[in-house]
Backbone bond lengths (Angstrom), bond angles and torsions (degrees), N, CA, C in turn:
res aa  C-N    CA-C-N  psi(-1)  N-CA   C-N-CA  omega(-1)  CA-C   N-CA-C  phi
1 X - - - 1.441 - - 1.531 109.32 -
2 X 1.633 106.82 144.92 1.544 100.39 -168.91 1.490 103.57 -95.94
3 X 1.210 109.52 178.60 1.746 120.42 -179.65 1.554 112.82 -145.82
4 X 0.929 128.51 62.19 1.514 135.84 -159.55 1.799 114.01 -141.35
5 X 1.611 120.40 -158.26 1.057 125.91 -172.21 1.786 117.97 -140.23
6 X 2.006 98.13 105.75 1.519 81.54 -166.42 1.694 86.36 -138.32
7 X 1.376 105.12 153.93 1.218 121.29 -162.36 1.670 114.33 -99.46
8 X 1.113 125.67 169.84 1.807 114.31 -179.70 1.789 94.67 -174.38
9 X 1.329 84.65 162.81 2.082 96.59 -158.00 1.786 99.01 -150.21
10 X 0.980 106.29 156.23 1.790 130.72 155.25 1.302 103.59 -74.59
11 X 1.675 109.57 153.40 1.923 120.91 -155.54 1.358 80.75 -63.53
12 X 1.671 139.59 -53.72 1.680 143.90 -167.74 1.360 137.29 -60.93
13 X 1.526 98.52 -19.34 1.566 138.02 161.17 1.761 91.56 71.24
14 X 1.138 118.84 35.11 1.427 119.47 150.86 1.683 111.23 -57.77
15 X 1.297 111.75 -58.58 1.910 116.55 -156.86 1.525 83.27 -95.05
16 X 1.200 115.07 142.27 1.431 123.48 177.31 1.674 89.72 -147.10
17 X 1.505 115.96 157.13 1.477 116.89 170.44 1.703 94.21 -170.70
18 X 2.121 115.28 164.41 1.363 84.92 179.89 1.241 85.94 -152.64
19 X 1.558 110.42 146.30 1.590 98.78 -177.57 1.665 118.16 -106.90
20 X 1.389 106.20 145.94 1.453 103.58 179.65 1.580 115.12 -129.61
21 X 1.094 120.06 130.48 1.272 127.27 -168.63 1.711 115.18 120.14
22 X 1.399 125.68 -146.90 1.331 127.20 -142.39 1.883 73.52 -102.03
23 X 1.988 101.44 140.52 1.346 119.40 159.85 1.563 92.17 -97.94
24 X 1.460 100.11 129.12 1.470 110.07 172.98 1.646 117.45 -96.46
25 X 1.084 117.35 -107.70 2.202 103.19 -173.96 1.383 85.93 -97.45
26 X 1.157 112.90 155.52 1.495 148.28 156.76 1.155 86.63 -132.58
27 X 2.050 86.67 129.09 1.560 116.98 -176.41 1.567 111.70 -140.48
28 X 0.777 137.42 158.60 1.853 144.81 139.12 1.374 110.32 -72.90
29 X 1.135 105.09 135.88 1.687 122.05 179.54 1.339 124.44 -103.97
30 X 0.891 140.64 60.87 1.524 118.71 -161.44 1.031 112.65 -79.62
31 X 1.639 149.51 -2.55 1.441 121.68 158.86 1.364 137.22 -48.29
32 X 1.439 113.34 169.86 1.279 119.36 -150.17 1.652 108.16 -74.86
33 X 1.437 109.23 -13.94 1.461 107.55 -160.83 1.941 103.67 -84.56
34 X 1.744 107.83 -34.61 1.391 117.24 171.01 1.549 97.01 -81.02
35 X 0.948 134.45 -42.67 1.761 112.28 -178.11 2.039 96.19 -70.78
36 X 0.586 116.98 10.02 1.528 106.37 172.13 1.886 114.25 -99.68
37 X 1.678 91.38 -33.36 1.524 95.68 -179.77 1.318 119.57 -86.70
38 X 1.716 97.33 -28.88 1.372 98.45 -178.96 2.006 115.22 -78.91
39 X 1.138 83.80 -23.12 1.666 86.20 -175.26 1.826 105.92 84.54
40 X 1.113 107.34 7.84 1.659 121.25 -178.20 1.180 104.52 -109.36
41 X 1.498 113.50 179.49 1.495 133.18 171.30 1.509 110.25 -97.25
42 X 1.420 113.97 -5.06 1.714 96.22 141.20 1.770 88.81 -179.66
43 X 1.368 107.73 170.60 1.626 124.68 -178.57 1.834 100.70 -90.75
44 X 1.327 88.13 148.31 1.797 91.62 -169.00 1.602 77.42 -124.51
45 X 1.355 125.45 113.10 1.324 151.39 -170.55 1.590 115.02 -126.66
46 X 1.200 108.51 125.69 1.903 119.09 167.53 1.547 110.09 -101.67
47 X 1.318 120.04 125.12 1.575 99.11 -179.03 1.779 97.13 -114.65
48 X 1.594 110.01 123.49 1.504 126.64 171.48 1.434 105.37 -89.62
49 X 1.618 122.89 150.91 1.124 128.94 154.84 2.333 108.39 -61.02
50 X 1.400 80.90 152.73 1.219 87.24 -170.28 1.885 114.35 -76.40
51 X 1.561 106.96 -12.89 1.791 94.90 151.42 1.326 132.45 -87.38
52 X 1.224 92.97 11.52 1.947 107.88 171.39 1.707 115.39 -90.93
53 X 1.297 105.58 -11.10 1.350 114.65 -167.08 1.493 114.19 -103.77
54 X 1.274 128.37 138.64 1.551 105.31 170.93 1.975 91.30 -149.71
55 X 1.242 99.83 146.06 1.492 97.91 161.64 1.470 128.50 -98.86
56 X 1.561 115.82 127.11 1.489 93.68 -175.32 1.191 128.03 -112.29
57 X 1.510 120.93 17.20 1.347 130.72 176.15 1.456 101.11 -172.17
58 X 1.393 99.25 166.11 1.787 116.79 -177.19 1.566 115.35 56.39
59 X 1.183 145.66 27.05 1.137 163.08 -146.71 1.508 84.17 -98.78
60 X 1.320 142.37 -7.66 1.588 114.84 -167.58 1.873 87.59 -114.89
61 X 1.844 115.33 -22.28 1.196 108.01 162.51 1.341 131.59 -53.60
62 X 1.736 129.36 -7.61 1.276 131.57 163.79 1.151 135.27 -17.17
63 X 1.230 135.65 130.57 1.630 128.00 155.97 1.234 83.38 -138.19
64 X 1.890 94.01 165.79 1.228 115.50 -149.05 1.953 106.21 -158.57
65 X 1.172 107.84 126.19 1.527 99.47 -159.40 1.604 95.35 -123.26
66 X 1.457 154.47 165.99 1.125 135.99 132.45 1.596 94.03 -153.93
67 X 1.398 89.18 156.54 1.779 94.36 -157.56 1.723 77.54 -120.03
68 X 1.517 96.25 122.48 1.910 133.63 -167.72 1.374 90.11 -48.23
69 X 1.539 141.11 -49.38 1.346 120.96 -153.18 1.689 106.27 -108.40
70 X 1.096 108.98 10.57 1.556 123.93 176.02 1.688 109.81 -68.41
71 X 1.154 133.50 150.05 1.213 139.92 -172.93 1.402 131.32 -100.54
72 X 1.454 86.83 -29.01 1.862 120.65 169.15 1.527 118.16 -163.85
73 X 1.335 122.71 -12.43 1.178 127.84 177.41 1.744 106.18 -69.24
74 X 1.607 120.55 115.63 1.537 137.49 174.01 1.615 95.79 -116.57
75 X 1.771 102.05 -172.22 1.143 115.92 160.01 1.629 115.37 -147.64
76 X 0.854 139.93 158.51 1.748 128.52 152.36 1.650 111.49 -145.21
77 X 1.353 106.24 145.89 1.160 108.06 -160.83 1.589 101.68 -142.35
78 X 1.117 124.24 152.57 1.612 129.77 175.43 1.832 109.76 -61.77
79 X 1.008 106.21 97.87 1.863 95.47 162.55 1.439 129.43 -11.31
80 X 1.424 96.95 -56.63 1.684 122.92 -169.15 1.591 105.54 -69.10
81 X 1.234 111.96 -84.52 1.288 132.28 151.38 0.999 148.18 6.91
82 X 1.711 106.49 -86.24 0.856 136.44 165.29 1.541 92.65 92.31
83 X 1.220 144.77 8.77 1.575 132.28 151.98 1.211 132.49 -47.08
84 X 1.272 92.99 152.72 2.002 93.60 -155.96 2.071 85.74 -88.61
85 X 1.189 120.74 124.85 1.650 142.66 158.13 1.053 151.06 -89.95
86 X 1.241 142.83 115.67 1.358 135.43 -165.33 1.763 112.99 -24.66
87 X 1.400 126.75 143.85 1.664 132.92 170.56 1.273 94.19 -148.17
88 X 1.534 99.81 143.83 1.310 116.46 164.64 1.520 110.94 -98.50
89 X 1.301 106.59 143.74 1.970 127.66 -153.69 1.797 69.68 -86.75
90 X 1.511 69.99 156.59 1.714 100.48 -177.29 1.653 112.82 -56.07
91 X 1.625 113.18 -35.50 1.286 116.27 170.55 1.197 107.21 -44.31
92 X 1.159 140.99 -70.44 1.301 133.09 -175.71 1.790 91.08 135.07
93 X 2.132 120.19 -8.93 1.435 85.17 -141.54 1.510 82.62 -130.05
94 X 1.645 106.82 52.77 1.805 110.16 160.75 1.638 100.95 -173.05
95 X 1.038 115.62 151.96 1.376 126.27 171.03 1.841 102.95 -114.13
96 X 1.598 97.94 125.21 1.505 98.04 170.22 1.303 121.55 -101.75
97 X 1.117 113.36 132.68 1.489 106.59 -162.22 2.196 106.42 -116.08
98 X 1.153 112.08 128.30 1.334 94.40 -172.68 1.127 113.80 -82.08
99 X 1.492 129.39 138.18 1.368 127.76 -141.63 2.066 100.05 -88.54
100 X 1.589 104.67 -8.75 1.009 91.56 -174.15 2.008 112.34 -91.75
101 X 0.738 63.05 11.80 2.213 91.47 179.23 1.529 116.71 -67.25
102 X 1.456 79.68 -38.24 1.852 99.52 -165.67 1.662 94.73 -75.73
103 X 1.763 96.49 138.23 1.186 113.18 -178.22 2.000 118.14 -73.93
104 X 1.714 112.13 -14.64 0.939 101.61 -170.13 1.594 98.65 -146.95
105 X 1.174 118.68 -162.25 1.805 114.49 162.29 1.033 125.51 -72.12
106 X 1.066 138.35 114.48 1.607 140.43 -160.66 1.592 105.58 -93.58
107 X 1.770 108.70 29.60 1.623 104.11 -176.61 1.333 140.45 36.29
108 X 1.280 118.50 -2.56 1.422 138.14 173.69 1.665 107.15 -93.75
109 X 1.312 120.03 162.94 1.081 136.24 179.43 1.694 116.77 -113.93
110 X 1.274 145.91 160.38 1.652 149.03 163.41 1.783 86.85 -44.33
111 X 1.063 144.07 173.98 1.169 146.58 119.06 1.751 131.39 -142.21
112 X 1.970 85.09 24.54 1.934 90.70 156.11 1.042 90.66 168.40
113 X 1.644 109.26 157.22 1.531 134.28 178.87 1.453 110.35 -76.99
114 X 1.206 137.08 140.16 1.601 116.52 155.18 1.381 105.98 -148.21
115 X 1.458 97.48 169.15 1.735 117.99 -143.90 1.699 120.78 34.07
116 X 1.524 110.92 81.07 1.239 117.38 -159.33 1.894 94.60 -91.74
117 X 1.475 92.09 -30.22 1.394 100.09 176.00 1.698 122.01 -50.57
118 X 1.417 111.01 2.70 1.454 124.93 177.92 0.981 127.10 -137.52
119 X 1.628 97.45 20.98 2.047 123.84 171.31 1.540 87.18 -38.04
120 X 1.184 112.16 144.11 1.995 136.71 159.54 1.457 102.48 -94.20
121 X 1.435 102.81 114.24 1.229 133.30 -156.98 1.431 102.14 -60.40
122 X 0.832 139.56 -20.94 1.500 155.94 168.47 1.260 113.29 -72.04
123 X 1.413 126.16 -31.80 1.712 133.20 -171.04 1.382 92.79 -57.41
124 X 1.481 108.68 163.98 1.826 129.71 -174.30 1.800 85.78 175.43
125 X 1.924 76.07 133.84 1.496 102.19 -175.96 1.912 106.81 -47.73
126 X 0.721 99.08 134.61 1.926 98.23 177.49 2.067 99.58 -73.84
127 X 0.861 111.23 -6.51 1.122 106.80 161.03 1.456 136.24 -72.30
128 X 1.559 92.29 -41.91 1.571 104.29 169.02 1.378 122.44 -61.90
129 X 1.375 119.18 -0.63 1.723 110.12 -148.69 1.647 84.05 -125.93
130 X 1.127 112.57 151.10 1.615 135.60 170.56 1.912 106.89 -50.78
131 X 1.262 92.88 133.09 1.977 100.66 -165.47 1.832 93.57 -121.56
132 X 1.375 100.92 132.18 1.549 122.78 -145.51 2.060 93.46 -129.12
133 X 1.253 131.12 108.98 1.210 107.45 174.95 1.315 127.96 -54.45
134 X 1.444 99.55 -48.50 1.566 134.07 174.27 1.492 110.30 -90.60
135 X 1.466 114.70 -165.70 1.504 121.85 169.74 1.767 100.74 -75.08
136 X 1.469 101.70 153.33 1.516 117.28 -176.96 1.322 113.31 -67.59
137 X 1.090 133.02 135.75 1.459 131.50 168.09 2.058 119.83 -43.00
138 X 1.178 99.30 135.04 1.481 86.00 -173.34 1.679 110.60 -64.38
139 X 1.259 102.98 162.43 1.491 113.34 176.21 1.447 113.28 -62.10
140 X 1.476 126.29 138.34 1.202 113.68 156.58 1.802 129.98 -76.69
């Protein structure tokens, strides 16, 4: 696990924030509530303690979603944007940060699936499927 200083932004670079200190799990999510936000087959999430986190600009661009019967599941997203942004879970005692946010490699690796029990029936390993640098050649 790393302990360092790495920065992450909205596609408009309004919301900027940067974290310093220990990256804790980076995970895949597959429940239904992150495949809903993400528009994916699951959210690839790092969760930091919240004195590791700081925001350093665009903080008034916030939005902020949390669904009433959720336990820790929030959302926040850029106004402008509409990029999905770090939120801190209702506990108060992790900040999730979406890993695709992050401005650089966050030296960490995935190191587990969770709520698989809400795989999208459609998902297939990205391994299995044909890898394209660019766009695919058209069909003949």
């Amino acid at each position: 696990m790393s302990s360092y200083s790495i920065t992450g932004r909205c596609l408009c670079n309004k919301v900027r924030y940067v974290i310093t200190g220990h990256l804790g799990i980076f995970q895949y999510c597959h429940c239904s509530r992150c495949r809903k936000f993400t528009g994916s087959a699951f959210a690839a999430n790092l969760l930091v303690a919240p004195a590791d986190f700081q925001w350093l600009s665009g903080e008034e661009w916030l939005g902020r979603y949390e669904v009433d019967e959720a336990r820790h599941f929030a959302t926040s997203f850029c106004k402008n944007c509409g990029s999905s942004l770090p939120w801190l879970g209702k506990s108060g005692k992790a900040v999730v940060i979406p890993a695709g946010s992050l401005d650089d490699d966050p030296q960490i690796r995935p190191s587990q699936n969770i709520f698989c029990g809400s795989r999208a029936i459609w998902y297939e390993e990205p391994s299995t499927l044909p890898e394209y640098d660019e766009l695919p050649p058209k069909p003949q």
